[in-house]
N, C-alpha and C positions, 0 to 999 in steps of 0.2 A: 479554361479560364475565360477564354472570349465567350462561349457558351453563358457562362454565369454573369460575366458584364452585360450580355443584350436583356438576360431574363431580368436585372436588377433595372435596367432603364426603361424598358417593358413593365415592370412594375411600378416604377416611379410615374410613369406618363400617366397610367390608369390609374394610382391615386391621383394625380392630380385633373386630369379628367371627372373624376368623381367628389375630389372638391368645389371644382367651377361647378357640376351640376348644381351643387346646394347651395353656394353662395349665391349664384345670380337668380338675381329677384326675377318671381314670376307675376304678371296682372292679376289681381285676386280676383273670381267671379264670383259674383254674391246674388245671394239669393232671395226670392221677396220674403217679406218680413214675414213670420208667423207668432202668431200669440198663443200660449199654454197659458190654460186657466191653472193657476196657482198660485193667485191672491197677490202675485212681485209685477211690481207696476212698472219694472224697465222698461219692457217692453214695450209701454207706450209713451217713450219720448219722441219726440218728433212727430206724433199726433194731437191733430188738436185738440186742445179742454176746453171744458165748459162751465164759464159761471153758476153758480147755485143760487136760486132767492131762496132757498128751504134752512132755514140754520143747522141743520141736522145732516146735512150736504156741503163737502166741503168745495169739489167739484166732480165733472165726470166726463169720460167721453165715449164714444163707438167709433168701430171699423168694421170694415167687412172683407169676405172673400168668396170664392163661390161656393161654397158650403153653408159658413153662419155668418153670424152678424152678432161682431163682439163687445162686449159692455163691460166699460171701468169704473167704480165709482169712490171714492171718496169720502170716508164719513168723518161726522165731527163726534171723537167718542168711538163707545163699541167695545164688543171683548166676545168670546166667544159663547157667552149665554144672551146676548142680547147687542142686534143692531138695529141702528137710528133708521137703514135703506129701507126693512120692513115697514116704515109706517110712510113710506112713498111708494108710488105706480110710474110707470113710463103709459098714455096715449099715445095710439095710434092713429093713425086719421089719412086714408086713403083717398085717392084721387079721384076714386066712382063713388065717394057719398060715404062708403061702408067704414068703421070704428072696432078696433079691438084696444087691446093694453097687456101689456106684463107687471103682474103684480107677484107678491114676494109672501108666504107665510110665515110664522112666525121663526124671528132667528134664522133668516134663509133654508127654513127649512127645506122649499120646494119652491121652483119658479109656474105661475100658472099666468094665464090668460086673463084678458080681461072681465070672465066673468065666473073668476076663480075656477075653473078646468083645467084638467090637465095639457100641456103642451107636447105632442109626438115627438121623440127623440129626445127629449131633456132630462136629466138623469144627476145624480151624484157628481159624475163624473166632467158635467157642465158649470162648474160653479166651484167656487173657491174665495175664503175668507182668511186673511191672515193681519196680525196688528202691523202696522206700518212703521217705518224710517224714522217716521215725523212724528213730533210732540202731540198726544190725544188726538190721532187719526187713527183708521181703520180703513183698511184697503178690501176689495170686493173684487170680483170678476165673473161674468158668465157669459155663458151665448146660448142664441136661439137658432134653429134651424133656417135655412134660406125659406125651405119651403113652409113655414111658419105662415112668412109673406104674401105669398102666393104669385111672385115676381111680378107685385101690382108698385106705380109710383106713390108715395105715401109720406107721410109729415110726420117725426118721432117730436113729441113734446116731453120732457123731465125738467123739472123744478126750477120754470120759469124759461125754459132755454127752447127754440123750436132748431130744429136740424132735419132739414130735404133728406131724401134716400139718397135723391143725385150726388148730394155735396159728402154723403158721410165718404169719410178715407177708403179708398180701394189699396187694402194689403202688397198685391201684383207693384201696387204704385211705389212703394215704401222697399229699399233693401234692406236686410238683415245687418243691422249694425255688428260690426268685427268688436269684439267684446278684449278689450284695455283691461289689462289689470289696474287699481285701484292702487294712487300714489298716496303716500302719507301726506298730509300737509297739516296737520295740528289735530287737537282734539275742544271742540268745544261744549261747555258742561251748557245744554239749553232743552234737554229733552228732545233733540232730534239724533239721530246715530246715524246716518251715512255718513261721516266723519271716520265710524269707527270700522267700516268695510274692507280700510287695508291692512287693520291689525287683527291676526290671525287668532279666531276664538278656539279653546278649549270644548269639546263634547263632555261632560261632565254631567249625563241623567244619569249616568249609572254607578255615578260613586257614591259609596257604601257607607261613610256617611251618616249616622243618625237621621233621619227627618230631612235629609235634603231635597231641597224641592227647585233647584238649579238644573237649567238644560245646558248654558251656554256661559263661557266665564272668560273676558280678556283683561290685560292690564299692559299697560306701554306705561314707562320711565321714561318724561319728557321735558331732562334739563330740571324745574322750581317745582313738578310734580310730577306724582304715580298718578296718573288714570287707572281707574276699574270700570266696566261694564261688567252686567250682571243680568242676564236673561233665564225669567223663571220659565219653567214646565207648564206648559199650554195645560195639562188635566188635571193642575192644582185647583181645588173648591173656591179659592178667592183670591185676589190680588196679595199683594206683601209675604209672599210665600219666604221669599230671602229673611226677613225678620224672625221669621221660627222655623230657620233650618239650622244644622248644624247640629251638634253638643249638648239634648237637653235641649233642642230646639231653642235655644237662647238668642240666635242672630247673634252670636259675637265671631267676628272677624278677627284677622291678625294679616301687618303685615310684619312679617320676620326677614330678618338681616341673615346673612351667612356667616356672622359672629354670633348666631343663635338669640338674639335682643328682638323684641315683641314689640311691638303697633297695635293695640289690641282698638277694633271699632266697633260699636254698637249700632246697628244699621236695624232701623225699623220704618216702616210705612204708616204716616199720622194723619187721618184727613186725607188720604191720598197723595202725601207730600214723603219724599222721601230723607230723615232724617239721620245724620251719622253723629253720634258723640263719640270722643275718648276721654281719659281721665281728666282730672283734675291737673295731672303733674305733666301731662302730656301735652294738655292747653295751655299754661304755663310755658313750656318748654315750646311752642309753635312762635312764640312773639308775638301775637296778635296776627299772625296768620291766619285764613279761614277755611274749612272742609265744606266743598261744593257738594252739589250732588242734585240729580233731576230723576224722576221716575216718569216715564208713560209706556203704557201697550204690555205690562209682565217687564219692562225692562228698568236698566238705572247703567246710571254713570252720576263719576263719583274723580273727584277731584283731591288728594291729597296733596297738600304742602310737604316737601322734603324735613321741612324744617321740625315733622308731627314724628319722623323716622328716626329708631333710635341708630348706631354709631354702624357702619357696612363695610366690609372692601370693596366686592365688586358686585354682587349683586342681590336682590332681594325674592321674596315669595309672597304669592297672598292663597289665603283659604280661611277656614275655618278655625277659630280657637284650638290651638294645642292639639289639633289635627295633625296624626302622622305623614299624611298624606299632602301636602297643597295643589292646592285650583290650580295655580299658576305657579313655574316654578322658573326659575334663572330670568329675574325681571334685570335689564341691564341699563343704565342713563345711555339713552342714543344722543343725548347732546354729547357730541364729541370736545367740545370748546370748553365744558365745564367739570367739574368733580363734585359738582354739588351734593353734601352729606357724605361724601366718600372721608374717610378715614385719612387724614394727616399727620399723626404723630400715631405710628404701629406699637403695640405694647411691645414693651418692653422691662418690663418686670413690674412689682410691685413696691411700694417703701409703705411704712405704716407712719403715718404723718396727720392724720385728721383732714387729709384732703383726698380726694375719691377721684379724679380726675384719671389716676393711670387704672383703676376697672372699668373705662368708659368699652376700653379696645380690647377688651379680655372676653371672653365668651358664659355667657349665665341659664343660670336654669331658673325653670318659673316655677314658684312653690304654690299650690292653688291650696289657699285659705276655706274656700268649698270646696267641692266635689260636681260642681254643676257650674264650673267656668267661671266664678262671679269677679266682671271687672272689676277693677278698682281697689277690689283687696288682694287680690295676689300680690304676691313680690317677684322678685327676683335676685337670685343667689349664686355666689362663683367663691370656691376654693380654689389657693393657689400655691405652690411647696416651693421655699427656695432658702439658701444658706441656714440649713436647721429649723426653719420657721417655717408652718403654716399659718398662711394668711385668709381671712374670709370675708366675705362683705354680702351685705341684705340690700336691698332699698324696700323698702315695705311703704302699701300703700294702704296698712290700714291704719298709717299714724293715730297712735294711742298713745305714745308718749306726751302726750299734754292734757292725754283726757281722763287720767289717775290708774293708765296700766302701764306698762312695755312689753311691748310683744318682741323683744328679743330677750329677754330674763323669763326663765333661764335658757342653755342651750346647751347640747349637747355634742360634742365630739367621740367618735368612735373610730376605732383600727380594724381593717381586715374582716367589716363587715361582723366582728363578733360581740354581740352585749358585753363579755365579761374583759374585753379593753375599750372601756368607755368610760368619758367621763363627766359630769355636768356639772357649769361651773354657776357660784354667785359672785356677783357684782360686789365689790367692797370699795373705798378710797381711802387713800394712802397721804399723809399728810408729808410738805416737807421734812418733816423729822422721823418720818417711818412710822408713825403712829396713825392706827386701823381703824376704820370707821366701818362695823360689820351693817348697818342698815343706815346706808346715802339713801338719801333722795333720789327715785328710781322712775317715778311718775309726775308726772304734771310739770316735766320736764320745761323750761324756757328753750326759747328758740336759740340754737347754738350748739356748737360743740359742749359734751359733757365727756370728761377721761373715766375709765373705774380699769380697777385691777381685776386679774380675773382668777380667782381661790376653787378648789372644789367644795360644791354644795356640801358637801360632808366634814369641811373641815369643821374642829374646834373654833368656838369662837371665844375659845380663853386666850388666846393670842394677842397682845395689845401692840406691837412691834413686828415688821417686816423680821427685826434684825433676834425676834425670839427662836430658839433651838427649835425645829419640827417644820416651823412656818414655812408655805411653800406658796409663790406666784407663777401660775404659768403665763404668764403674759400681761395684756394691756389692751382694753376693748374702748374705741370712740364713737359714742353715738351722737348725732348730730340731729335735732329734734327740729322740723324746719316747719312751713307754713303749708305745706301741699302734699309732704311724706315724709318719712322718716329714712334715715339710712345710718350704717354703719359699717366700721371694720374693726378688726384685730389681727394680733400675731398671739401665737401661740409658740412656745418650745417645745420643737420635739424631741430633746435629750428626756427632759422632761416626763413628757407625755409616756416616752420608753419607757422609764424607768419605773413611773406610776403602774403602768400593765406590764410590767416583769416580762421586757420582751427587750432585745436589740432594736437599735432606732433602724436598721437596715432591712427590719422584719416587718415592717410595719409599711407593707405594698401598698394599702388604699387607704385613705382617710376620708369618712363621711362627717358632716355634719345633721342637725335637725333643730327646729326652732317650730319646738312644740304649738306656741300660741301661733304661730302662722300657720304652720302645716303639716301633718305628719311623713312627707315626703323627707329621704335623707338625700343632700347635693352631695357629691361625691369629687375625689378628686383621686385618681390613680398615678401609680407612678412616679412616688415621693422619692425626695433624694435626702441627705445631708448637706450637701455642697451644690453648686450654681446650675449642675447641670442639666436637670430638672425642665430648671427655668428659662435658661437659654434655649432650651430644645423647644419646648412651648412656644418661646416668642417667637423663635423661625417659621415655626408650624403657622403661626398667625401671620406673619408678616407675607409667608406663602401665598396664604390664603387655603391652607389644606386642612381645612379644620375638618376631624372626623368626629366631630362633638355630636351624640346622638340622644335624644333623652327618650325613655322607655319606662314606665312603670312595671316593674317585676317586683310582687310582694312589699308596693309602697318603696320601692327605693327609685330613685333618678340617678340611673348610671351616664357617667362622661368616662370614655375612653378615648385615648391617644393613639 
């Protein structure tokens, strides 16, 4: 036992010997500065710049070591088929009379001499062009050998500036700056990005993607907005490559909620100017809020207002239209102080009342009116089962109800995924006294709620009375015909509905919908009950935040599972 008491304090001393080694701090030796040509201008802080009289020069400097003698320059402009440095020289001008220069061919192709020759030792691998930090700039790098020089004293002149050999920066001189990671401290939308160096970008050339022409993708939730940055693929043929990637090469974006609700943006490059639209009902719904956005060098950033984002728990995605996949995925508000756009009242069921506010918190599928992503007329659609009633709701954004259609007449309900329990219903109104009006007024709708009963397309329209023998209601549909979209709901009976497809209402596992004039996609809802429980399970599931709500196109259907 004494034996194992020395070995245990024996061991103890030698952890803690081997803590102290690593806690206590050692003198850091550092080392002199080196420069790698690779177009990142870090490297030259704490050296000095140089004014430019050239406009096509924004500034520039050198250093040296005892090998080369290194050159940074600055352009205004540039991209990688064409820089502004090419149509400048650097003069030489030595101390014994004699004149050379480095001059530049085109598009950096080759660095030569003053009397365009080749330079010994200069190669590819001396020289480096990359688009820069800052708003329409373009960064440069190369060097020349020492012995270029011929270790003679000599006068370097570039674009108005003269600089001694003596005075250029000696490397040896300068240490190696100890490299800080990168603190957050806001995000500013002005076309410069070192802003954006401490939030972590996505690698995104190789996603699969239709047409994408994305190298680099971040987004930070910051409190009143989502930040995007968006950097294209250096060996796209031209700038605005984001404008026609995606889906159909469309440039439409999405940001998505993990209540599955869409942000859809239209992100294009006009003039050079990078602009983002969303709907009608979406700018409406901002308050006079406004979508920022800057492009320079293949890149953008991009400013959305919370207020553009539809209803979340806890966190968001952005990517592509209706992309299985997103750019960025679990975007979270790092303002700790706020809940901005978070979700305040959790669903908790549904009532059919002519007010839509409880499917704000419910989860929906987007029904695409094309087939090539077209904003603005999609909708989107959610089934929901509870005490005997399915309930359903549209918001359609291709409001026709005023312009002599309705795109929700007619629709269709179906059980278990099979044509022959299905049913589609028409539109009728029912007058205080039970008396049937088979052809309301269905289009050119007024702004407002509008009530209709809802019969099978197939019924008789010898029926003048609810209260006649055969006459069958399954429910009660409100469409509300407004200024920027249309939307609706209903309930439907499923004793009903049972009894119409010759099945028990307990047999009747899935319930889809489809609204032809929108989209041939069926919303689905699994999982139906008779009684609450259904619905209470649902709301838990939401209020978790565990939504396994997935949407998938199989043979034209949009499945949601639970």
């Amino acid at each position: 036992m004494r034996q194992l008491k020395k070995t245990i304090v024996a061991g103890s001393m030698a952890l803690l010997i081997a803590a102290a080694s690593i806690c206590v701090p050692h003198k850091s030796v550092l080392a002199a500065r080196t420069i790698t040509i690779d177009g990142d201008p870090s490297e030259w802080d704490g050296i000095t710049m140089y004014d430019s009289s050239d406009s096509k020069i924004s500034k520039w400097s050198v250093a040296k070591d005892d090998e080369y003698v290194y050159f940074y320059v600055q352009q205004n402009g540039g991209n990688q088929y064409g820089q502004p440095i090419t149509d400048t020289n650097f003069t030489i001008k030595y101390d014994d009379g004699t004149s050379d220069g480095i001059r530049f061919s085109y598009n950096m192709g080759s660095i030569k001499n003053g009397t365009y020759s080749d330079i010994e030792g200069v190669g590819d691998a001396d020289k480096a062009s990359e688009p820069s930090q800052e708003k329409d700039k373009y960064e440069t790098e190369f060097r020349i050998p020492q012995t270029f020089f011929g270790d003679k004293d000599y006068t370097l002149e570039y674009c108005g500036t003269k600089v001694e050999s003596g005075d250029i920066t000696d490397l040896s001189s300068k240490d190696e700056e100890v490299k800080k990671d990168d603190v957050y401290s806001g995000i500013t939308i002005d076309g410069n990005f070192s802003d954006w160096n401490a939030v972590s970008k996505n690698d995104v050339s190789q996603n699969s993607e239709s047409g994408n022409g994305l190298s680099k993708v971040a987004a930070v939730f910051d409190g009143d907005y989502i930040y995007i940055y968006m950097k294209e693929k250096s060996e796209n043929a031209s700038d605005g490559a984001a404008g026609s990637s995606g889906s159909y090469a469309s440039g439409k974006y999405e940001i998505k909620t993990d209540t599955d609700r869409r942000t859809v943006l239209d992100i294009k490059l006009v003039n050079g100017k990078c602009e983002v639209s969303v709907s009608d009902y979406v700018k409406n719904q901002m308050g006079g809020n406004s979508i920022t956005a800057e492009y320079s060098n293949r890149q953008y950033e991009i400013a959305v207002p919370v207020s553009a984002v539809k209803q979340y728990n806890e966190s968001l995605s952005f990517g592509y239209y209706l992309s299985s996949s997103p750019l960025v995925s679990n975007i979270v508000n790092i303002d700790k102080n706020s809940s901005h756009g978070a979700i305040n009242n959790r669903f908790s069921g549904i009532a059919y009342d002519g007010s839509f506010g409880d499917w704000d918190d419910y989860a929906h599928t987007i029904i695409e009116y094309s087939t090539q992503g077209g904003v603005g007329d999609d909708s989107e659609a959610a089934l929901y089962a509870s005490d005997g009633y399915i309930y359903g709701h549209v918001k359609s954004f291709l409001h026709k109800t005023t312009d002599g259609r309705n795109e929700f007449s007619p629709f269709t309900l179906r059980a278990n995924s099979n044509d022959k329990t299905s049913i589609s219903f028409r539109f009728v109104t029912v007058d205080s006294d039970g008396n049937i009006d088979w052809n309301p007024k269905i289009t050119n709708l007024s702004e407002g709620n509008h009530e209709f009963t809802l019969v099978d397309i197939g019924s008789w329209t010898t029926y003048k009375n609810v209260s006649d023998e055969g006459f069958i209601d399954y429910g009660k549909i409100t469409i509300s015909a407004g200024s920027t979209c249309d939307e609706m709901e209903y309930e439907v009976d499923m004793k009903k509905l049972a009894k119409k497809f010759d099945i028990e209402i307990n047999e009747m596992k899935v319930v889809e919908a489809k609204y032809i004039n929108i989209g041939d996609e069926w919303v689905t809802y699994a999982g139906t009950s008779t009684g609450p429980v259904a619905g209470v399970a649902i709301s838990c599931l939401t209020v978790a935040g565990v939504l396994l709500y997935r949407k998938r196109k199989v043979n034209n259907v949009v499945k949601t599972a639970w």
